[in-house]
Backbone bond lengths (Angstrom), bond angles and torsions (degrees), N, CA, C in turn:
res aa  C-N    CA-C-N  psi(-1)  N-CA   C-N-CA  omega(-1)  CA-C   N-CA-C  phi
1 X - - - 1.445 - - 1.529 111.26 -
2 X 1.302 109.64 -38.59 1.414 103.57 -164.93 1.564 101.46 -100.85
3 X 1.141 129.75 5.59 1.514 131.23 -159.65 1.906 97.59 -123.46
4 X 1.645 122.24 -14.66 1.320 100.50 -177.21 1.454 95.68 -99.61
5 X 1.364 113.47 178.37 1.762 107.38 -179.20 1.431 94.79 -88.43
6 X 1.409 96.31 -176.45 1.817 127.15 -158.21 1.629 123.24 -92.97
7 X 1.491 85.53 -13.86 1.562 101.09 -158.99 1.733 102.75 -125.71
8 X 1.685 113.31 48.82 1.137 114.23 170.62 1.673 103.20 -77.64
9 X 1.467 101.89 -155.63 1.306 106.98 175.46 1.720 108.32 -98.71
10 X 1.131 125.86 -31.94 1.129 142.38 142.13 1.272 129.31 -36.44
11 X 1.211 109.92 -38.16 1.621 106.49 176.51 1.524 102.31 -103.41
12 X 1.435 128.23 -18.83 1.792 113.81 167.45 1.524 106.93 -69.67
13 X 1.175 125.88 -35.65 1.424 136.30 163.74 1.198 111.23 -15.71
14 X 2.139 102.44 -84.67 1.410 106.72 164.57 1.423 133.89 -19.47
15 X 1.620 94.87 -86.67 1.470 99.64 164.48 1.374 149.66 2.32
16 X 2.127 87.46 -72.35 1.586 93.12 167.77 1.419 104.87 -74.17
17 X 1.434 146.79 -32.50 1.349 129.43 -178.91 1.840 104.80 -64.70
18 X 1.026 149.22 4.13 1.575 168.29 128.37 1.368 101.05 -25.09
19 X 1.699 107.92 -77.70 1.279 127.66 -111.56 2.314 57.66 -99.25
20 X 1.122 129.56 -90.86 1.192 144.62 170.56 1.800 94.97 -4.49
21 X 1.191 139.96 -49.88 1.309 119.87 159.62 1.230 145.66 -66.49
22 X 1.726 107.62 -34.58 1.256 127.61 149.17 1.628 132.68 -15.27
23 X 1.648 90.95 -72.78 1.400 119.26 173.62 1.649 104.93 -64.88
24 X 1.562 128.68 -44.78 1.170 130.29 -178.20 1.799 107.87 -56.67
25 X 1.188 103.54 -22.82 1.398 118.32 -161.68 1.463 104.24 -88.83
26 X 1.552 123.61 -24.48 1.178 136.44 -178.06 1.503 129.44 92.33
27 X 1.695 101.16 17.15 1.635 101.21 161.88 1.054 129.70 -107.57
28 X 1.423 107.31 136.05 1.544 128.19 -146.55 1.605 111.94 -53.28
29 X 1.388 109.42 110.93 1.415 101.45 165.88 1.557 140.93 -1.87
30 X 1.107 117.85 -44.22 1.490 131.12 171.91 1.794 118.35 -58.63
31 X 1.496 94.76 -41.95 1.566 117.84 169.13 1.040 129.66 -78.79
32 X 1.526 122.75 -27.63 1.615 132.64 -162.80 1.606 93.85 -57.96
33 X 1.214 103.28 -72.00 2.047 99.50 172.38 1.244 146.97 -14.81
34 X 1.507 88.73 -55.49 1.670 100.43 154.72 1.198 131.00 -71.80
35 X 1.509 120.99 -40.23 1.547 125.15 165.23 1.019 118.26 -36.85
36 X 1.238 86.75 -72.38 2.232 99.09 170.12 1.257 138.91 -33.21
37 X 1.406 107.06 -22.58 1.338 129.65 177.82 1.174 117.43 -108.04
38 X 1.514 119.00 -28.30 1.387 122.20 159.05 1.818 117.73 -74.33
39 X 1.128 115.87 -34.86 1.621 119.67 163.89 1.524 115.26 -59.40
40 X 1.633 107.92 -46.88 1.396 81.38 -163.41 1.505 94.29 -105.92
41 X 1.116 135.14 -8.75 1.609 105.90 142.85 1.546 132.75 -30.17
42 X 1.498 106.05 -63.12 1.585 117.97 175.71 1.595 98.15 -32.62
43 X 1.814 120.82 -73.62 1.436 124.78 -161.55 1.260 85.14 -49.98
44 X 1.173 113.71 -77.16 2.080 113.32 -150.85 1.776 100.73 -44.07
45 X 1.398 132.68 -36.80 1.147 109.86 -179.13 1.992 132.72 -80.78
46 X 2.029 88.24 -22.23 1.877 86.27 161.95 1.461 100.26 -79.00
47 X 1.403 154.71 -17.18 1.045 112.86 -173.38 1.788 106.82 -113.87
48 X 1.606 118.61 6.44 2.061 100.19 138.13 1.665 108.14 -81.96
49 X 1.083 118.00 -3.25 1.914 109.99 169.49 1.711 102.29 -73.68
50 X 1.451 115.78 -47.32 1.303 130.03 167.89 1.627 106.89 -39.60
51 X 1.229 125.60 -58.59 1.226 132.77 -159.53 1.049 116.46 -88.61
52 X 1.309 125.78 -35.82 1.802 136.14 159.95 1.574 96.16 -73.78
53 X 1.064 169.20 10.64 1.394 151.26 115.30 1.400 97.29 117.35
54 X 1.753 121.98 38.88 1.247 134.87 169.48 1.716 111.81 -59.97
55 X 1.264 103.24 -31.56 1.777 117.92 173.72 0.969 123.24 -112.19
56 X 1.338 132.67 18.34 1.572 142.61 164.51 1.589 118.05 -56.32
57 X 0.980 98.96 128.93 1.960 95.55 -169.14 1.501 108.95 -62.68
58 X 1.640 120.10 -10.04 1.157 106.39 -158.38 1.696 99.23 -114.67
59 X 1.445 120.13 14.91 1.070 134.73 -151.02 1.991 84.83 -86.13
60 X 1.407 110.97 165.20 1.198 109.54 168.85 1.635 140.94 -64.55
61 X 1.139 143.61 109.53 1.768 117.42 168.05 1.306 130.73 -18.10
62 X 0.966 132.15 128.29 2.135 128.58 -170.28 1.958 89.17 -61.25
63 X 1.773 111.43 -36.88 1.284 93.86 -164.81 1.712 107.36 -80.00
64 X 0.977 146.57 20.78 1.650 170.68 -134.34 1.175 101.78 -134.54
65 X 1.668 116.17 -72.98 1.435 148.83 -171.94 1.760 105.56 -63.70
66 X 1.464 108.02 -43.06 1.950 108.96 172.72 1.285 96.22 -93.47
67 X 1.122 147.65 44.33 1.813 131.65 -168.74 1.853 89.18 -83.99
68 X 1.475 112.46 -35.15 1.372 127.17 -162.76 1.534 115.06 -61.91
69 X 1.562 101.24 -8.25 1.901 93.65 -177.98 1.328 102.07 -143.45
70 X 1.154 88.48 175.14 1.946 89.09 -160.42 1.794 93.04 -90.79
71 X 1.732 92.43 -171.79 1.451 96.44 167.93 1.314 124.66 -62.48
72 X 1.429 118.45 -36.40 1.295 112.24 168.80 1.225 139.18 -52.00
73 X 1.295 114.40 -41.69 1.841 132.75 167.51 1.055 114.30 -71.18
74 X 1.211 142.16 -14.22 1.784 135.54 -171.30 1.738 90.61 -168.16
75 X 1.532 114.64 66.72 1.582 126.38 162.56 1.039 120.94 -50.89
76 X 1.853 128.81 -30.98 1.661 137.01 -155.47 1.457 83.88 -86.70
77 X 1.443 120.66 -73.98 1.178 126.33 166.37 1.452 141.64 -11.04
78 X 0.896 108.76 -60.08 1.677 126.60 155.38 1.798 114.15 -59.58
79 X 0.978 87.62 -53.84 1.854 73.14 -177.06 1.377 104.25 -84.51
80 X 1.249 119.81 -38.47 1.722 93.33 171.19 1.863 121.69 -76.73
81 X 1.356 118.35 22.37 1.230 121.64 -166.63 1.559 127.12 -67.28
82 X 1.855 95.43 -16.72 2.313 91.92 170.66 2.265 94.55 -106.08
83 X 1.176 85.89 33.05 1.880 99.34 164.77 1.475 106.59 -109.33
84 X 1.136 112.51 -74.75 1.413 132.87 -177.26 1.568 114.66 -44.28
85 X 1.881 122.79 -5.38 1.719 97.33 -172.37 1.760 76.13 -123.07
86 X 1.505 115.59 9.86 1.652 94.66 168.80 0.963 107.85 -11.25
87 X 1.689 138.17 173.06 1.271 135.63 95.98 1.820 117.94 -67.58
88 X 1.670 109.82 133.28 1.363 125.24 -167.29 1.572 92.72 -100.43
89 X 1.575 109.97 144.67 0.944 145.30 -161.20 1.919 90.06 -108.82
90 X 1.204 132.02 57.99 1.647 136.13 -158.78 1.723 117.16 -41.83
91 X 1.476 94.04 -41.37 1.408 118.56 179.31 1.566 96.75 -76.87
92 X 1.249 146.37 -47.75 1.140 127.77 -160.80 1.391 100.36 -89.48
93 X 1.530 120.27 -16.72 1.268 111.32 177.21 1.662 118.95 -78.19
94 X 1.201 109.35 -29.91 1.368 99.53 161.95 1.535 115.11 -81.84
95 X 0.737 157.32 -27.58 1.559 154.27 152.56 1.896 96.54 -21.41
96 X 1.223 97.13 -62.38 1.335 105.68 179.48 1.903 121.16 -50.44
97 X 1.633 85.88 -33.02 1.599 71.34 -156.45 1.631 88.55 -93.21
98 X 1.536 132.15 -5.10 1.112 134.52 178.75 1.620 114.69 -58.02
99 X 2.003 104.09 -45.89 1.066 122.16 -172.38 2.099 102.65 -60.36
100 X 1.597 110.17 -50.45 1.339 116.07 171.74 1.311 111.65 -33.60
101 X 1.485 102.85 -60.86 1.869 94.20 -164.40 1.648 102.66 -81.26
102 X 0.819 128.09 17.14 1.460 127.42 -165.87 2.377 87.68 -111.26
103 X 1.099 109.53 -50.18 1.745 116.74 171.29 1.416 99.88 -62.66
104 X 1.487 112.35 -60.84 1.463 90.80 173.78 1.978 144.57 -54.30
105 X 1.260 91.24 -17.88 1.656 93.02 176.12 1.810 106.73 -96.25
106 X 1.644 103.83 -22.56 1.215 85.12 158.35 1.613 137.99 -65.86
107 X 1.136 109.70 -15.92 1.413 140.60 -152.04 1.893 89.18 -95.61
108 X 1.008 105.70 -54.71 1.905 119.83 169.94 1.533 99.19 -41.82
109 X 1.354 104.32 -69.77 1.577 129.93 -162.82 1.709 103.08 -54.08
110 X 1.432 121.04 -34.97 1.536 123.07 -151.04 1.626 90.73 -103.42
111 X 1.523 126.75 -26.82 1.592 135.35 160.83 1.390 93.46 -46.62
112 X 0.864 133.61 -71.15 1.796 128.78 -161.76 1.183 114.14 -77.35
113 X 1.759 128.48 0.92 1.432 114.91 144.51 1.445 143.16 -91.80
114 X 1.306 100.25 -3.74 1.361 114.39 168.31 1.523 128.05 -83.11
């Protein structure tokens, strides 16, 4: 996936079936492009996070992974630190983040009726 190019005939295909929902969806022509590229960026990047073992159960805690700097050097980190060793539910988190980009193009779509 990540090693053939983008611009087969197969993958403009896709695309326009994208770009053809987009518009079905009601965001304005001018935008569909960018959406498209902002959506399927998002997918293509959880699933090389998928593939580099970003969600592997055995992968480290972020608070494990910053143990090395104090509060001062990595502040976000530290205060969100009894957030960060959850255990993630991977599947429900993309459900989740599917539902996000799915509000957000409505949100695109509902700009161009006003």
């Amino acid at each position: 996936m990540f090693s053939r190019p983008a611009v087969t005939k197969d993958a403009v295909r896709a695309i326009d079936a994208i770009f053809g929902a987009l518009l079905d969806a009601g965001v304005p022509p001018s935008e569909v492009a960018r959406v498209e590229r902002l959506t399927s960026t998002a997918i293509i990047g959880f699933a090389m996070s998928e593939v580099n073992g970003r969600f592997a159960a055995a992968r480290q805690p972020p608070s494990v992974r910053a143990e090395w700097a104090s509060a001062g050097e990595l502040p976000a980190h530290h205060r969100l630190r009894p957030h960060l060793d959850k255990k993630v539910d991977w599947d429900a988190e993309f459900e989740a983040d599917l539902t996000d980009l799915a509000a957000m193009i409505e949100s695109i779509a509902q700009r161009s009726v006003r």
